[in-house]
N, C-alpha and C positions, 0 to 999 in steps of 0.2 A: 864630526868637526863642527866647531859653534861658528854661528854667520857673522859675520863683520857689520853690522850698521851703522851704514851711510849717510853721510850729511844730505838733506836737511830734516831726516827724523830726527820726530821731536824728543825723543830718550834721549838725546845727546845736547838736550837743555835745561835740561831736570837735573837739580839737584838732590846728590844720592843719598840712602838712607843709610848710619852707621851700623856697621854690623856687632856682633857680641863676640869678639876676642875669646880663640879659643873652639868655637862653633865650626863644631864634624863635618859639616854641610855643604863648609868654604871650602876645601881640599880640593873637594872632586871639579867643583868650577872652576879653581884657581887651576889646578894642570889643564882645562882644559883650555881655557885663554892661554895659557903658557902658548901651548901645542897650536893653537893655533893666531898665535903673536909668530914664532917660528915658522911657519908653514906659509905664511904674509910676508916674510922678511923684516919685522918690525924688531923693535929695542924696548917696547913700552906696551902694555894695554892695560883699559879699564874696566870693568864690567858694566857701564853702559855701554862701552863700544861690542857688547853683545847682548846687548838689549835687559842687560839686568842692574836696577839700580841699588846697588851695592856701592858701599867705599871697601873695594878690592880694586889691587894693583899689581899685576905683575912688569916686572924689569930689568933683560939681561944685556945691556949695551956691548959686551965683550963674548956673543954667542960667535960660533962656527955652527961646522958641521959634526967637527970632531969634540967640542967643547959647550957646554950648557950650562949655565949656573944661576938660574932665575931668581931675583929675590922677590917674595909673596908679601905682599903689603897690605894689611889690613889697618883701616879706620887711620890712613898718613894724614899726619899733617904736617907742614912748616913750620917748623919754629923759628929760623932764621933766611937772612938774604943776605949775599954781600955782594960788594966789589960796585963799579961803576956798570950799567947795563949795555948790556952788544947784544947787536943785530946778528942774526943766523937763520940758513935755513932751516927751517920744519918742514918735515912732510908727517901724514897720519892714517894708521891705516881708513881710517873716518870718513876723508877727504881725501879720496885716492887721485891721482893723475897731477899735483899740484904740489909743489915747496913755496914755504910762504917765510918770508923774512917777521922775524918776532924777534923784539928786546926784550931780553931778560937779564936779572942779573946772574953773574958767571958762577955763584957758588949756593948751595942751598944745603941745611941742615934740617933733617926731617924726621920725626916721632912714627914710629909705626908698631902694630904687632904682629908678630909672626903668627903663620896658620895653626901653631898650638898654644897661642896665647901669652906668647913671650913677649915685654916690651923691649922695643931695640929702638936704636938712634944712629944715621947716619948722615954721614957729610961728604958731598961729591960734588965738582966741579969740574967744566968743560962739559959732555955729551950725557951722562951720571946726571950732577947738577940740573940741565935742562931737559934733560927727560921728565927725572919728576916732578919737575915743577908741570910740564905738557900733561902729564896724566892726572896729577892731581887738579890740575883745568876741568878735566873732563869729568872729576868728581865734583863738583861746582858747575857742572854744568854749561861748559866754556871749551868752544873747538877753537882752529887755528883762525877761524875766522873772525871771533868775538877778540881774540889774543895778539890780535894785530893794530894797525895805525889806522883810522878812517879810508886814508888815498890808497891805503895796500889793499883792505881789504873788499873794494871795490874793483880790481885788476884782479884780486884772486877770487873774488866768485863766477867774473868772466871766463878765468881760464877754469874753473872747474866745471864751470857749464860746457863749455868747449870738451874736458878731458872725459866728465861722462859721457859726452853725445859720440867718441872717439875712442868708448869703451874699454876707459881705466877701472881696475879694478885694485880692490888693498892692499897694500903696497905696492904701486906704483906710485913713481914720481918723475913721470915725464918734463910734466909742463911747470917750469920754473916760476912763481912770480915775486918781482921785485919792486 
């Protein structure tokens, strides 16, 4: 199982390097973030959040136990944003023990290639929508805590100080900050 790394390593501020669509190589890292994006309880990972700086993403907001349906996101980007921006919680496996209020806006339309080099396009709004925009943060170099307000994000590196010293671990989200 691949390790979760934790804020404040610094691979989680590195901006990642584009991969070659299509490349054999990605499969085997991409199930394994799956596997262990599931095994964390999470909706989203990046491959920094396992210490490899790739633009890989996987993202299955509508998993079970019974049910699995990851999409594999290679070299994503944005191409749009809509709607008026809302506040909601985040948590990450990144930044374990802690939800942190982030504006985003509520719809996002995004370019990516599948792991055999297909290009696709999708548009998701509501928990979809800010997922990807939260992991492709994290391709850019950007946790919950750069992706927040000044005053929030001062209340939440307290409480994350607090939730490692009280040994949260990825996916956990104890400690709420607002």
């Amino acid at each position: 199982m691949l390790k979760i790394v934790t804020a404040p390593n610094p691979v989680l501020a590195t901006v990642c390097d584009p991969c070659t669509p299509g490349d054999e190589s990605l499969k085997g890292l991409a199930h394994q973030m799956a596997d262990a994006m599931y095994a964390n309880n999470g909706c989203g990972i990046a491959a920094p959040q396992v210490g490899v700086l790739k633009r890989l993403v996987v993202v299955d907001v509508d998993w079970d136990d019974d049910h699995r349906d990851p999409i594999y996101m290679v070299n994503p980007e944005i191409v749009e944003l809509k709607g008026e921006p809302e506040s909601a919680g985040e948590g990450c496996l990144s930044c374990p023990g802690v939800t942190v209020s982030i504006s985003r806006k509520p719809w996002a339309h995004v370019r990516y290639y599948d792991l055999d080099g297909k290009l696709w396009e999708i548009q998701g709004d509501g928990l979809l929508g800010r997922c990807m925009q939260h992991e492709i943060d994290h391709l850019n170099g950007k946790t919950l805590f750069e992706s927040c307000d000044p005053i929030t994000r001062i209340s939440a590196l307290r409480a994350y100080d607090e939730a490692k010293k009280s040994g949260a671990r990825p996916g956990d989200t104890d400690f709420e900050v607002r």
